[in-house]
N, C-alpha and C positions, 0 to 999 in steps of 0.2 A: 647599143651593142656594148656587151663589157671587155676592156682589153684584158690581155693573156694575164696580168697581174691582180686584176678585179676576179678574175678564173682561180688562180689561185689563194686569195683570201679568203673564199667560199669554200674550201678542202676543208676537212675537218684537220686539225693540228695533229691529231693522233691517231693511229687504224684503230676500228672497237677491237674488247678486247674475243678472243673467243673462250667460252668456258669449255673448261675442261670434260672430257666424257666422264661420266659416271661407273664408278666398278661396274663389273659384268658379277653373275652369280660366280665366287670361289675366288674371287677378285682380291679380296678384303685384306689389305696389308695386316692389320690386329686380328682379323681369322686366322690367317695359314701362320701368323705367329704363332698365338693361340695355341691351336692344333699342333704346331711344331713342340712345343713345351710341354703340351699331353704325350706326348708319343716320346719324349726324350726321360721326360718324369719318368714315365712306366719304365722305359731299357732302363733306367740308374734305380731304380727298385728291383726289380727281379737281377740284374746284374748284382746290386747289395745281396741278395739275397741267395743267388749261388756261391756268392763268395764266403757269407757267413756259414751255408751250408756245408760248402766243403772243409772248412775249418773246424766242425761240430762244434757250429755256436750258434743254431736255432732256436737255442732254448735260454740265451741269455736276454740282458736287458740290450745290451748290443743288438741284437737282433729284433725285438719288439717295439723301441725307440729309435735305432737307429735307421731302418730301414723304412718309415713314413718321414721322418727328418729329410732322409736323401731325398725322397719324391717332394716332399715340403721345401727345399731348398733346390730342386732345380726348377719346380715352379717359380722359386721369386726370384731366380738368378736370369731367365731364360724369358717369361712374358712380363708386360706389366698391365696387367687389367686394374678394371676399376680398383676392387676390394681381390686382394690376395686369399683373401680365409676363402672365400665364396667359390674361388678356382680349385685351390689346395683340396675341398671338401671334395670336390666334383673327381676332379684326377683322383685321389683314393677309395671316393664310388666302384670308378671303373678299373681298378687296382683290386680292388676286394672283390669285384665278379668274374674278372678273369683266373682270380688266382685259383681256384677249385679245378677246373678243368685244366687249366695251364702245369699247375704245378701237384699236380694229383694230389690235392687236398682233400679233407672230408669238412663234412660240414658244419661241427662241433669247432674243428680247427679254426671255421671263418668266423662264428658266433665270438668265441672268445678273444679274437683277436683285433675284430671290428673295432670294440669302444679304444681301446688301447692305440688304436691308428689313428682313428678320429680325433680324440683327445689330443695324441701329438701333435697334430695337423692342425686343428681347431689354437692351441698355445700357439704354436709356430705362425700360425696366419694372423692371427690378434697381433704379436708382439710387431711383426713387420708392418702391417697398418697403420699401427700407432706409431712406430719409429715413421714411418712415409712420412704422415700426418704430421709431424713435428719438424721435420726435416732432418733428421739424422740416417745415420749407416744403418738399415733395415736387417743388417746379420748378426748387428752384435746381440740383441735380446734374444734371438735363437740360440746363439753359440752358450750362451748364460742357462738357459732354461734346458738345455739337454745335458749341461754341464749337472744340472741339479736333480732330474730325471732319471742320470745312468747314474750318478754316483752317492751324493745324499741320501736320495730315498733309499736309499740300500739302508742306512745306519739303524732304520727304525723300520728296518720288515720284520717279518714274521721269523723267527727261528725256522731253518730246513727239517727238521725233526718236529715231528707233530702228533698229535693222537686224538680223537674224539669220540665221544662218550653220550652213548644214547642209549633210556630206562625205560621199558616197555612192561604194561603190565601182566603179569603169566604168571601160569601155577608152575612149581619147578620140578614136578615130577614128570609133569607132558612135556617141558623142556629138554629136560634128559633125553625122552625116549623119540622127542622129533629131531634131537641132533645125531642123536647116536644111528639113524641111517639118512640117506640119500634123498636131501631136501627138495621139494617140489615147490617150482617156483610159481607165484601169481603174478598179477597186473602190477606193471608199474604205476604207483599213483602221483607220483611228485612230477610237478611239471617241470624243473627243471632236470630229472633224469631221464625223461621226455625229448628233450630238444634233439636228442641224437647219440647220447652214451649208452655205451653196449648193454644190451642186457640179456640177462641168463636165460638160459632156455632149457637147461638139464643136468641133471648131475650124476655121478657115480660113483658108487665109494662106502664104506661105513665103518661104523666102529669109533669110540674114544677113546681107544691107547694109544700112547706113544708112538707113533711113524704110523698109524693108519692115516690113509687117504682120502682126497675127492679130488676128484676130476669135473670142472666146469666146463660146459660151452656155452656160451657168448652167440649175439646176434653177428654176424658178419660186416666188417670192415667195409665200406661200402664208397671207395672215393671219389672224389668229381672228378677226376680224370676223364678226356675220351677214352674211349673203349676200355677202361680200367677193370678189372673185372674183382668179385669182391674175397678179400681177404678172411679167413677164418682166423677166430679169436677163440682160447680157451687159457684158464688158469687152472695151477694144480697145486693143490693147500697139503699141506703133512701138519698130523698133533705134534707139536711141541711139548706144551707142559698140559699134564692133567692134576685137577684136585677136587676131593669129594663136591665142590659145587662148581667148580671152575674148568673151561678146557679154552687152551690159544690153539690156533691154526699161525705157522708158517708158511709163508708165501713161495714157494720154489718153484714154481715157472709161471711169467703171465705175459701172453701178448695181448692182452685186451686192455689195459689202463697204464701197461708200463712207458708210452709214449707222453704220455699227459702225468703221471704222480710215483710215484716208487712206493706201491703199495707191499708192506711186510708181514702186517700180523693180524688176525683176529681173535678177539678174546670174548669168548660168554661164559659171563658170570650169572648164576641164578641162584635164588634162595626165595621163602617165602612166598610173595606174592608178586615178582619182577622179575624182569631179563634185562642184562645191561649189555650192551654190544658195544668193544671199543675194536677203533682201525689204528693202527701204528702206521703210518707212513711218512716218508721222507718227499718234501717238495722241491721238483728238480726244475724250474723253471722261473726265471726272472724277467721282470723286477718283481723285489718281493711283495712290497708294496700293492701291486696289484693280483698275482694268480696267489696270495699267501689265502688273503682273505675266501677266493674263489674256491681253491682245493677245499681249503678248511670246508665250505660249507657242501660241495658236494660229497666231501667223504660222509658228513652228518647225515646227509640225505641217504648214503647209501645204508649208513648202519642201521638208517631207522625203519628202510627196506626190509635190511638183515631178520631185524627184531622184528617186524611184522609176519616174515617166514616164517620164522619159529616161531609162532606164537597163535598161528592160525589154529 
């Protein structure tokens, strides 16, 4: 028989230990962070983004840089996942799909504003990675790169005043007499006038002197909004200048393109065996850098429309 001391040298020295329970499903400390940083990202984007609206600064670089930065930097302020770009990309996924219906956007709006967010986002995530990765302060190469975004790229945009210039081959007597009344419009064939900008559907009007008219309508404004219901679009052109081969149209009222470009003039020139169609407009939208390029090429698309009108 063992005495009460031999009883005790038998105890184990330490109680086992017991392991800890396993999260339940929603459990996930790094989830409901996660998730908390999703949901905080979006309110500091759409709050960026009424505040620049109410300011009418939608249309600046303030507003196309700044407002994925904020979402890009309350990401990296708020979670810390593996890879920062990876999360960043995902929250401006769901940034860019709510914004249509949320913010009664159309769909041209999200097109062009997509690369522009991503790109941000995509810099913004890279440079805090590599800062992570090295061990430095993950804000300063943001602070640097939207430093050079809103305000460098400005140096070397595009001038606001613009014009482009498209040669269509026509006889210039049918030119005359298909401008001189009320142009009938065909199929749009460019795919990007395609994606979602308005397009004509009728017109009214004739004559080449001086202050004759036309009256365009436009396809219908159509926004993601719930139950938004759709806006009608039309522009109305006056002769400006005429000369024995030349007539400009002035632009005095448009709600179909004045949101996107400040369109002023249109000019067809004929002689010989061509038609030249040039658009005069003014680019009201930053950074230049990137919608300079973009107007520039859908005004081309449009005048090459123009000149296909004429010329059918």
């Amino acid at each position: 028989m063992k005495t009460e001391k031999g009883l005790m040298n038998d105890l184990p020295s330490d109680p086992p230990e017991i392991p800890e329970p396993l999260p339940g499903p929603g459990e996930d400390p790094g989830a409901r962070r996660a998730l908390a940083g999703l949901v905080l990202a979006l309110f500091a984007g759409l709050l960026a983004y009424r505040v620049l609206r109410a300011g009418h600064l939608e249309q600046t670089a303030l507003f196309y840089v700044g407002v994925p930065a904020v979402i890009a930097v309350t990401v990296v302020l708020t979670v810390r996942p593996r890879t920062v770009t990876g999360l960043i990309m995902a929250v401006i996924t769901v940034a860019l799909a709510i914004a249509g219906p949320l913010l009664n956007e159309g769909v041209v709006c999200l097109l062009f504003a997509a690369p522009i967010f991503y790109l941000v986002g995509l810099l913004v995530g890279l440079a805090v990675d590599h800062s992570r990765r090295r061990g430095s302060n993950g804000l300063v190469a943001p602070l640097v790169l939207l430093a050079a975004l809103g305000g460098g790229g400005e140096m070397v945009a595009p001038p606001r005043d613009s014009e482009v210039t498209v040669v269509h081959p026509a006889s210039g007597a049918r030119v005359e007499r298909t401008l001189a009344v009320a142009p009938r419009f065909g199929r749009v064939d460019s795919p990007f006038l395609r994606l979602g900008f308005p397009t004509p559907v009728r017109a009214e009007g004739a004559g080449l002197e001086v202050g004759d008219q036309r009256e365009i309508t436009f396809t219908p404004r159509r926004p993601l909004g719930l139950g938004a219901l759709p806006e009608p679009r039309s522009m109305t052109l006056r002769v400006k200048e005429r000369s024995p081969e030349r007539v400009t149209f002035s632009v005095v009222r448009d709600t179909t393109v004045a949101r996107w470009m400040d369109l002023r003039e249109a000019e067809f020139a004929w002689g010989g065996d061509r038609l030249s169609v040039t658009l005069r407009y003014g680019r009201t939208f930053d950074p230049g850098w990137y919608f300079g390029p973009l107007q520039r090429y859908a005004a081309a698309e449009a005048a090459g429309y123009l000149a296909g009108t004429f010329t059918r």
